[in-house]
C-alpha positions as CSV (number, residue, x, y, z in Angstrom):
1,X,103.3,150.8,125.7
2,X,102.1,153.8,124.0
3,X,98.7,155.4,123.4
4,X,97.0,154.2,120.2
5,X,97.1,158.5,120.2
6,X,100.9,158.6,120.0
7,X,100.8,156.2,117.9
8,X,99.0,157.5,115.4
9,X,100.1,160.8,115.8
10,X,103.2,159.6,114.8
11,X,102.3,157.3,111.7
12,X,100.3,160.2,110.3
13,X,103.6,162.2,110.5
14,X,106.0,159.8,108.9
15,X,103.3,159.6,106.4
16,X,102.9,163.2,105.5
17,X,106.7,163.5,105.4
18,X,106.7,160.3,102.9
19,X,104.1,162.2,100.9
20,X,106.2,165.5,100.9
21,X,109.7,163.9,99.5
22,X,107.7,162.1,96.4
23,X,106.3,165.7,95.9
24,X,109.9,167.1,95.8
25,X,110.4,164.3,93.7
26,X,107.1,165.3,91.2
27,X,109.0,168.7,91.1
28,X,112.6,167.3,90.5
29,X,110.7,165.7,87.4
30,X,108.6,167.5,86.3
31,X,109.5,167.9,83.0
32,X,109.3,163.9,82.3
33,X,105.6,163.5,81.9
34,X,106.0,159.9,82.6
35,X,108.0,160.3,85.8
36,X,105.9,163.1,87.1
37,X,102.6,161.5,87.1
38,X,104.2,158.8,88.4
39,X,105.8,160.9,91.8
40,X,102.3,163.0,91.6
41,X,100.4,159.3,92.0
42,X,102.6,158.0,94.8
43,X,102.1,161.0,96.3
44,X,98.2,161.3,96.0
45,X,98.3,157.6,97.8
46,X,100.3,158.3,100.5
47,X,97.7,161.3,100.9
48,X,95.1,158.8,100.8
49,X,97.0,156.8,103.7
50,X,97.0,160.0,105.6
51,X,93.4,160.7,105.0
52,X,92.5,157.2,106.0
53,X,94.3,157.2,109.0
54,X,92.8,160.7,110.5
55,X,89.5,159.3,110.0
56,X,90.3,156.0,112.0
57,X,91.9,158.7,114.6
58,X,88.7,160.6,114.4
59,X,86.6,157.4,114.9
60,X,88.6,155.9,117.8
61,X,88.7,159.5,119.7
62,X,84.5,159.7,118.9
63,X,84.4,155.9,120.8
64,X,86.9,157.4,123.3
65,X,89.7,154.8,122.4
66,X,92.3,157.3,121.4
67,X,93.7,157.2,125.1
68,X,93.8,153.2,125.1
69,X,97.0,151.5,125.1
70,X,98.1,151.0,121.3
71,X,97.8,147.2,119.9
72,X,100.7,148.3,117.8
73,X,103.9,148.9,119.6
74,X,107.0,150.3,118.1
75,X,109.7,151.4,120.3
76,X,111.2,155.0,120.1
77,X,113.8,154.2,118.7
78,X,112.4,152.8,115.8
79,X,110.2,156.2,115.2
80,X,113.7,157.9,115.3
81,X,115.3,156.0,112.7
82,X,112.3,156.4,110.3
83,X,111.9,160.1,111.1
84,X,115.7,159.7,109.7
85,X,115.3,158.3,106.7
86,X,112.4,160.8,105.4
87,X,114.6,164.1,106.7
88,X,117.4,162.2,104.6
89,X,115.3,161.4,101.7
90,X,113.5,165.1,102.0
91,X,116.9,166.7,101.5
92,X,117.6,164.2,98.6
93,X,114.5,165.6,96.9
94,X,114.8,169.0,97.1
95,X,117.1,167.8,94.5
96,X,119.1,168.4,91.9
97,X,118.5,164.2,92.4
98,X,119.5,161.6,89.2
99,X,115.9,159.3,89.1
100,X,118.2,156.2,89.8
101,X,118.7,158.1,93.2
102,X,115.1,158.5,94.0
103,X,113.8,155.3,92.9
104,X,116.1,153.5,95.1
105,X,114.7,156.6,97.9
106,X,111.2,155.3,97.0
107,X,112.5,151.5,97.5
108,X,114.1,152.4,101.2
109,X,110.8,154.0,102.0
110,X,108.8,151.2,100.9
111,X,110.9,148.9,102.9
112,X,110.8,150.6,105.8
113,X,108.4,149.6,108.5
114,X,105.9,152.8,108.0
115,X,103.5,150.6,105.3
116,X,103.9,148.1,107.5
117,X,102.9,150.3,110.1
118,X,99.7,151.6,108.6
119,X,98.4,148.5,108.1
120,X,99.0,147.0,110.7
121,X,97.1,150.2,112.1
122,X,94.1,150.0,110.1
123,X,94.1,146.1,110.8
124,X,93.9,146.8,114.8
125,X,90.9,149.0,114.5
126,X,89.2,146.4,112.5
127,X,88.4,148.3,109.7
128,X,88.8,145.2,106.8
129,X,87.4,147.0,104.4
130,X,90.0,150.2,104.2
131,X,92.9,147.4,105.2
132,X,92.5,145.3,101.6
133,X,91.9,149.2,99.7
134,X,95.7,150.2,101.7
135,X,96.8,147.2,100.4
136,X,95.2,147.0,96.9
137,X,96.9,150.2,96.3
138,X,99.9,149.2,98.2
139,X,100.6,146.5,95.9
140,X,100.0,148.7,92.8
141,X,102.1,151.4,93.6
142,X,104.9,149.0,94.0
143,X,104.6,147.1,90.7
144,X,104.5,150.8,89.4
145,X,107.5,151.8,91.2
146,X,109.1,148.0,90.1
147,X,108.5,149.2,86.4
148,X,110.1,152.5,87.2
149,X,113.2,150.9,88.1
150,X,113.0,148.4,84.8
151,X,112.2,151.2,82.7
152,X,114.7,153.9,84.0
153,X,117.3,152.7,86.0
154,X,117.9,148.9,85.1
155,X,119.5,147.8,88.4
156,X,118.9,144.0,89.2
157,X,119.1,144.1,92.7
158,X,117.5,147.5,93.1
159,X,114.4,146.0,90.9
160,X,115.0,142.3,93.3
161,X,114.1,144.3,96.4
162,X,111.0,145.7,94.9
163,X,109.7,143.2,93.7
164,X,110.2,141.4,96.3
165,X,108.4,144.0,98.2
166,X,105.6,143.5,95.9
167,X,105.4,139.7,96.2
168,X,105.4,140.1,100.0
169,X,102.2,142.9,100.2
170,X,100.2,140.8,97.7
171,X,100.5,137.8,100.2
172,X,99.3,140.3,103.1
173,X,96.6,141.0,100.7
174,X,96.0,137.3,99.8
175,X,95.6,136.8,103.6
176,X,93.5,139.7,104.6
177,X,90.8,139.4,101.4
178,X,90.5,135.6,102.4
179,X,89.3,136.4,105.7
């Protein structure tokens, strides 16, 4: 089993690399004012994710729990296939990309384990409070992204996966707030 610091040393890495490639995508479309503040916001929330998770790393090492075997456990090879998709999906978006392209980037990132991940990060430290804000915002940026893929790309089962993605992180949000 790996450290809870390993562990989040490597979530806070998959996480800035997810923030990077919807950066590349806010520059790819930048000249869309629609589609730009729409990369800019997924990015600013998968800043947010990184900033939440360094303070949880910053409390645990404070309490001295850093070195403690993680309650989340992902094998290596699981890490390796996610650090995959993002170096993928970073070369994608230093573009020239087609938005169909990215959205169904954003989709593949989205239902990848690393959301999963975080929560399921911010859940083990017991922090309920940040846990239902991940997933409040969770929830919206995916019903943004589902509207994306309506408004710009019209792909059925592109916009199925979504929003089932979206169906299944307002459950997890259903469960945690009833708590």
């Amino acid at each position: 089993m790996a450290l809870m610091r390993e562990v989040m040393a490597e979530t806070i890495a998959l996480e800035r690399k997810t923030m990077a490639v919807y950066g590349g995508f806010y520059r790819a479309f930048g000249a869309d004012s629609r589609l730009r503040d729409f990369w800019f916001a997924m990015a600013r929330d998968e800043a947010g994710h990184v900033g939440a998770l360094e303070l949880v790393a910053t409390l645990l090492d404070v309490g001295g729990l850093l070195e403690r075997p993680s309650p989340i456990s992902l094998d290596d090879q699981t890490f390796e296939r996610l650090r995959e998709l993002l170096d993928r999906a970073l070369r994608d978006s230093a573009g020239p990309i087609q938005i169909e392209r990215a959205l169904t980037i954003a989709v593949e990132i989205e239902e990848s384990e690393i959301e999963d991940l975080v929560g399921d990060l911010l859940a083990a430290v017991q922090d309920e409070r940040e846990q239902q804000r991940y997933r409040r915002l969770l929830v919206h940026d995916l019903g943004e992204l589902s509207y994306m893929i309506e408004h710009y790309c019209q792909d059925p089962a592109l916009l199925h996966r979504c929003d089932t993605l979206v169906n299944r992180h307002a459950e997890a949000l259903r469960q945690v707030s009833a708590r």
